[in-house]
N, C-alpha and C positions, 0 to 999 in steps of 0.2 A: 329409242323405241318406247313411246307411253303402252300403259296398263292396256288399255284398249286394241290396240295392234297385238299385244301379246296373244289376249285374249283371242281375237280373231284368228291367230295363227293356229290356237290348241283345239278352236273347233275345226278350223280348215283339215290339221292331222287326224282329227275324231274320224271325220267325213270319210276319208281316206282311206284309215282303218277299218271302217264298217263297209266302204267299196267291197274290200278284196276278200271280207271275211263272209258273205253270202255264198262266195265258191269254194272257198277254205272246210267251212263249215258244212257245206255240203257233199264235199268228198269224204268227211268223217262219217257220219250217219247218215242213211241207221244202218248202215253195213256194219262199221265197225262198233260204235258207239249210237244207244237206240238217241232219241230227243233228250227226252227229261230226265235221263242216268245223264247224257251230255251236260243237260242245263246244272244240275248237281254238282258234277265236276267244276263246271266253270265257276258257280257261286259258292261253291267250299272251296277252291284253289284261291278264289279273289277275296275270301274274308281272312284265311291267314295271313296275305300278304299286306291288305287294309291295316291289319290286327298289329303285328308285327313292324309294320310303317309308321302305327300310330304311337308307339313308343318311343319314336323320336320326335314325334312334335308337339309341344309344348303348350295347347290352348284351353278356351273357354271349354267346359264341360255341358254336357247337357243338360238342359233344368228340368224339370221331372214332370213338367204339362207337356212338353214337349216330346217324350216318346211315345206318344198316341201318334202324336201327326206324322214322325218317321216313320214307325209301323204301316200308316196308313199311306205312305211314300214307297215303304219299301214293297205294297202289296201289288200296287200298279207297277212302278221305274223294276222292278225285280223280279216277283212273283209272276204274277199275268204276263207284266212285258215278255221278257224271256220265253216263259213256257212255250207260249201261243206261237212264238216267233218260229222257233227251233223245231216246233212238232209241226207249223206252216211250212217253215224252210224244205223238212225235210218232205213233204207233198209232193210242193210246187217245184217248179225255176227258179234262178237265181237272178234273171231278167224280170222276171211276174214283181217275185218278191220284192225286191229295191224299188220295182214303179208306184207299187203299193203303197212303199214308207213314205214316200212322197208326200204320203196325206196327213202327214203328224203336223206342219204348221196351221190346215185349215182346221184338226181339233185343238189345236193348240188355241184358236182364235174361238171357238165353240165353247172351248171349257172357260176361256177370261171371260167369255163375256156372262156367262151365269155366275161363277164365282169372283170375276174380279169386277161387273159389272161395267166391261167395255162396252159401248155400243157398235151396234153391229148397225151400217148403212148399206143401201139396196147392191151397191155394186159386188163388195163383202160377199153378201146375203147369192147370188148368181156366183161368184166363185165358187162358195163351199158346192151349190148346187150340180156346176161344173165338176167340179170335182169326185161329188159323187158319183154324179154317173159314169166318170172314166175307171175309176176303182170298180162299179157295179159290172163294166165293159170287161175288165181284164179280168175279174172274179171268174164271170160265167164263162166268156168268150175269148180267152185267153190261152186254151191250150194248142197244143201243136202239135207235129208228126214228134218230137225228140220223146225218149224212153226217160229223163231224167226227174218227170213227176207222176207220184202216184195216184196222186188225187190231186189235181189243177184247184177244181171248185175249192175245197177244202181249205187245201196250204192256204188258195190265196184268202179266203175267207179268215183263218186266223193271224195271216199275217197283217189282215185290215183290223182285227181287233186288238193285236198287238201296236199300230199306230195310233191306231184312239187310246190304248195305256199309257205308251209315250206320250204322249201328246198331254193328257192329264197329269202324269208326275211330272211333268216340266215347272205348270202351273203349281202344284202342290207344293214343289223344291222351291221355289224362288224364294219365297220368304224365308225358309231354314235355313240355307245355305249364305243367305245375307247376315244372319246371323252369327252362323258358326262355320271354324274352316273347317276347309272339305275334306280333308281326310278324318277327321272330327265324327262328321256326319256320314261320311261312305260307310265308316268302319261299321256304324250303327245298323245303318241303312244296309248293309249284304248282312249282317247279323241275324236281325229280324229276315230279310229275305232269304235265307238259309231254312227259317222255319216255314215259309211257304212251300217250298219246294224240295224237301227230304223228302212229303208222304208219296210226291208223282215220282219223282227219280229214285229214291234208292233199290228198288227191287232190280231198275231198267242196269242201274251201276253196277250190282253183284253179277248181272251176266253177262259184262265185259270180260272178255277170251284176251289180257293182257300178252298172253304170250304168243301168240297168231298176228298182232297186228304189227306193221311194218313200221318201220322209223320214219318215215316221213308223214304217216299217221300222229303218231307222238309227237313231234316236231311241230303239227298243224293244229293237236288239240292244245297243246302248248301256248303257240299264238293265241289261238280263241282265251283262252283265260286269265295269257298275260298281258297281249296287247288290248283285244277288243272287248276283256272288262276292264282291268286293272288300267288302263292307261287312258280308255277312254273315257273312261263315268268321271275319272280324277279332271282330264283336259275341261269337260265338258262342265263338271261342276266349277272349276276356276271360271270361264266362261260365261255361266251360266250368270256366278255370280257380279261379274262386271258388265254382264247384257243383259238385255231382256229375253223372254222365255220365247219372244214370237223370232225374233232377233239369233239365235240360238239355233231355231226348227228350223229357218230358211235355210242351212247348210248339209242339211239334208237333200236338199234339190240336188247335188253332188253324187248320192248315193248311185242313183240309177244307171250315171251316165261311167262311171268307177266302175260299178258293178259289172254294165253291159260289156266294156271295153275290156276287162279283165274275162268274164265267164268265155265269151267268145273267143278271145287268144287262146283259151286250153281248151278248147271246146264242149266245155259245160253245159251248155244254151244254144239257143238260135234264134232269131228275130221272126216275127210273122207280123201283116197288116195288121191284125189288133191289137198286138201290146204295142206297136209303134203307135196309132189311134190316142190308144184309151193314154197311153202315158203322154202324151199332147196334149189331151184334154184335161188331165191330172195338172200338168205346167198349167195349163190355162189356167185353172180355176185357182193354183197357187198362188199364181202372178196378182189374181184382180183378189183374191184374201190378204196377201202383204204388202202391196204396191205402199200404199200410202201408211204401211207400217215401219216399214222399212226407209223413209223419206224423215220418220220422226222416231229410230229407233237410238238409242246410246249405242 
């Protein structure tokens, strides 16, 4: 099995894990655990294990220009991502949610092309457009009869600006992570993002009621910190670094379909004609953003 198959296999499992953890993650909060006391948890549980990881491995250190640009990696891939996502999550649906991340390859192709200077051709250019408007469809017109979102507009609102985060720390990562190994750089990278997000989480984390919540609560924020940070930013950066960033985001297309299949089984969710619609239109405008990326990707 070459390097490249591996690789495809660690995003395949990323994909997989971020599936199930839309519904995971939303039976925790904010009942039991609020957003950003959540997000806390997860980016302090996943920097000692980084921390602690990183003692067994043996590389290049970081060179001392280079912690601006993690910092400025960890504000988006950590900070923002997370927040946004986890305080959307907890709004919206977990069907909303996943059709929305969808749109992390056509910023992925947004942000190359101002900082990496790809060009962008008209068919490209009518994707993204595409795109947007099925994100702006599920945004507004996406709620439903189920009780499981507080604010539809909102979640889904942050969870699109949580995709456009992702979607730029992909861009941002590529070059460091080519650089240096990834536990190297994660360690760093949740380090700095630790300091993003103490000032939103910590008050939401001292009013976790520890002793009222049930074990399979524990068991599921567990997951969240073990697998769906710790496991996947690691896959993802291995990955990242023997693909490309657009190459990377296309397995995200996975999410929704993980997500839906999953929420529905425990019945978390429900389908309605617009997020069927809008997440159609989301595919559409994916497809004609990576077609011919994916024809010339490593």
């Amino acid at each position: 099995m070459n390097t490249r198959t591996i690789a495809l296999i660690a995003v395949f499992i990323t994909s997989l894990i971020y599936g199930v953890t839309f519904t995971i993650a939303k039976e925790v909060m904010p009942l039991y655990i609020k957003p950003y006391g959540f997000i806390l948890l997860r980016v302090g549980g996943a920097t000692i294990v980084f921390w602690l990881f990183g003692l067994l491995v043996k590389a290049k250190s970081i060179e001392k220009q280079d912690y601006k640009h993690i910092l400025l990696a960890s504000f988006f891939g950590v900070g923002i991502n997370m927040l946004t996502f986890f305080k959307g999550l907890s709004l919206t649906t977990p069907i909303s949610a996943a059709a929305i991340m969808v749109m992390s390859p056509i910023m992925v192709l947004l942000f190359a092309s101002i900082l990496l200077k790809e060009k962008l051709i008209p068919k490209k250019i009518i994707g993204v457009i595409i795109g947007f408007i099925g994100a702006l469809l599920l945004i507004i017109y996406g709620n439903s009869s189920e009780v499981n979102g507080e604010n539809i507009i909102l979640g889904n609102f942050l969870v699109f600006v949580n995709a456009a985060s992702y979607g730029f720390y992909l861009v941002l990562a590529k070059k460091l992570i080519e650089k240096y190994n990834p536990v190297v750089f994660v360690k760093w990278l949740y380090l700095f993002g630790l300091i993003w997000v103490i000032p939103f989480g910590l008050n939401e984390l001292t009013e976790v009621q520890w002793n009222i919540m049930p074990t399979s609560i524990y068991l599921k924020a567990g997951f969240v910190v073990l697998f769906t940070t710790c496991i996947t930013y690691l896959f993802n950066l291995f990955g990242l670094s023997k693909l490309k960033p657009t190459t990377v985001s296309v397995f995200i297309y996975l999410q929704p379909v993980i997500a839906s299949i999953y929420a529905l089984s425990v019945g978390s969710d429900t389908l309605n004609t617009v997020k069927i619609a809008a997440t159609l239109l989301i595919f559409l405008g994916v497809y004609l953003v990576t077609k011919q990326v994916q024809n010339s990707a490593k």
